[in-house]
C-alpha positions as CSV (number, residue, x, y, z in Angstrom):
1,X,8.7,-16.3,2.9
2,X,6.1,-14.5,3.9
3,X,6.7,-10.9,5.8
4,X,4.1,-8.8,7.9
5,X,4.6,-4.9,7.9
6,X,5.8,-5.6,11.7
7,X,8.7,-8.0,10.7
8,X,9.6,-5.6,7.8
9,X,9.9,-3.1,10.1
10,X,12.0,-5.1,12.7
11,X,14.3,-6.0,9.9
12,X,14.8,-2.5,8.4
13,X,15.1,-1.0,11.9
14,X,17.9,-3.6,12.9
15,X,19.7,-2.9,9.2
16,X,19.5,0.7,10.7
17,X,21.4,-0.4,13.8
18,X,24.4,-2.1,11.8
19,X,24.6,0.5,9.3
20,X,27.7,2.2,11.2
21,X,29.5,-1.3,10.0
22,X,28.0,-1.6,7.0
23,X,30.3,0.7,4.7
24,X,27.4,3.1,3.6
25,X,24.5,0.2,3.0
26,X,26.4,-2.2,1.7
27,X,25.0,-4.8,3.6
28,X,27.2,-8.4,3.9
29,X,25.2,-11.7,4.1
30,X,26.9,-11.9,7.9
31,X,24.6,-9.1,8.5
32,X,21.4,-11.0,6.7
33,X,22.5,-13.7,9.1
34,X,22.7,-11.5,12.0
35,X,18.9,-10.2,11.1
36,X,17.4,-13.5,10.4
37,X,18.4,-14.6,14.0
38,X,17.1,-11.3,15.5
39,X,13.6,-11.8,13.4
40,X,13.6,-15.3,14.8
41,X,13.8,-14.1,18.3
42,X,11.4,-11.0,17.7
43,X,8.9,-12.9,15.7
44,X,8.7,-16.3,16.6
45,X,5.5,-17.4,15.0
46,X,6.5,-16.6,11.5
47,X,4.4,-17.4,8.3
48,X,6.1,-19.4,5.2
49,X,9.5,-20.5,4.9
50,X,12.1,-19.6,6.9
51,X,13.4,-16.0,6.7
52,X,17.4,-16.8,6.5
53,X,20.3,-14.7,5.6
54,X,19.6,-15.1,1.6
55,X,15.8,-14.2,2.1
56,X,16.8,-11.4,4.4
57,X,19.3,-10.0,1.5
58,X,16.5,-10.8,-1.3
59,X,13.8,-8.9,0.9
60,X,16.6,-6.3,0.8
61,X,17.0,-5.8,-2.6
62,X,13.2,-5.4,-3.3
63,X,13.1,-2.5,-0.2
64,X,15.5,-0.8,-2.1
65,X,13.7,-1.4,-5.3
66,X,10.2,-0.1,-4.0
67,X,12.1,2.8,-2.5
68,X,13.7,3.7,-5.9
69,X,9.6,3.6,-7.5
70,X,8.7,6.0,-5.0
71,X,11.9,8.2,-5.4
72,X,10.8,8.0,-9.1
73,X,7.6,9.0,-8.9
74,X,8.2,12.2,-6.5
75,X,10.4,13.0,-8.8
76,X,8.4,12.6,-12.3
77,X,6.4,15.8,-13.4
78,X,2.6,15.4,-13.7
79,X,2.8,12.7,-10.2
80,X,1.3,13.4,-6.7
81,X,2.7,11.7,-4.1
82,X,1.1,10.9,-0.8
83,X,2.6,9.0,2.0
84,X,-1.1,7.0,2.5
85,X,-2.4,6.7,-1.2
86,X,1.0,7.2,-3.1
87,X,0.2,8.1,-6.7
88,X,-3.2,8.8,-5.9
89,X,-4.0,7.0,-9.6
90,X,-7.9,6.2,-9.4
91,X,-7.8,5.3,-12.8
92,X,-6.7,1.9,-13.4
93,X,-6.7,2.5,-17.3
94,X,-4.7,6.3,-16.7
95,X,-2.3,6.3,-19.9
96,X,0.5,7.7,-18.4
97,X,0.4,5.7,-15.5
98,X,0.4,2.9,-17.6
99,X,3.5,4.0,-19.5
100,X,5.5,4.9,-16.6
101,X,5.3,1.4,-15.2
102,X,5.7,0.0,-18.3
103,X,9.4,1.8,-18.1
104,X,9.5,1.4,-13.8
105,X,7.8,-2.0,-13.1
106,X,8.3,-1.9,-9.5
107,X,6.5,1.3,-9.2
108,X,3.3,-0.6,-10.1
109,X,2.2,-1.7,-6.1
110,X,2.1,2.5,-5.4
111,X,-0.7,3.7,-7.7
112,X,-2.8,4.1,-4.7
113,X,-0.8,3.3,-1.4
114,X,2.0,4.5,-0.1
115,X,5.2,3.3,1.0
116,X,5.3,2.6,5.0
117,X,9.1,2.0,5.1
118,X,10.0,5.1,3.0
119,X,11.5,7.1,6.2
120,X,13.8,4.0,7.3
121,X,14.8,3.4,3.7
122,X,16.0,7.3,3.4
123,X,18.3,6.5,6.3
124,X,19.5,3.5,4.8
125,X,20.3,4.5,1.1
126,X,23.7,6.3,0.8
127,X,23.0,9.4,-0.4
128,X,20.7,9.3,-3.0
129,X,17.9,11.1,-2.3
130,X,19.1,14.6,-1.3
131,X,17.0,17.6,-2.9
132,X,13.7,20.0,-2.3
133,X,11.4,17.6,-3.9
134,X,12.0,14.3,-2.2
């Protein structure tokens, strides 16, 4: 399936919604269910195959994996973080850089953009991301 930023956004902001029923973000594939429907009715001309409840959950997973890059690299010592460029790695053959997603793989799309969804996700995760530097 294919996803625009604006059905991302729809689905992460409806997750939001049934996160009182959730259990703390744990998510059941009802719920996918219940957000593939609401994505069909909010985006009806939608690109590539058809977003159900087991593509909702995958795209799931893999917002919580970017989130966890990001939370990585605001935490690592010797990063930058910016909401627009992330990273802010200009140099595609930085060292370090390359180490660290060598070791975080999913960090790699946030060398130099940020995350849009980072804000929504913090509301999402349970608890994980408390503390000054996040």
């Amino acid at each position: 399936a294919v996803w625009s930023m604006a059905e991302e956004t729809s689905f992460l902001e409806f997750l939001l919604q049934a996160l009182p029923s959730s259990g703390n973000g744990g998510f059941k594939l009802a719920t996918f269910n219940q957000a593939s429907a609401h994505l069909k009715t909010k985006h009806p001309n939608q690109r590539g195959a058809e977003k159900n409840g087991g593509v909702c959950k995958n795209k799931w997973t893999a917002l919580k994996k970017a989130y966890q890059s990001v939370i990585e690299i605001k935490c690592t010592s010797g990063f930058t973080w910016s909401d627009e460029h992330g990273a802010g790695i200009s140099d595609r053959k930085d060292d370090v850089w390359a180490r660290f997603t060598k070791s975080h793989p999913h960090a790699k799309p946030f060398m130099t953009k940020g995350f849009e969804h980072f804000e929504i996700m913090q509301q999402l995760m349970p608890g994980k991301s408390k503390g000054s530097h996040v």
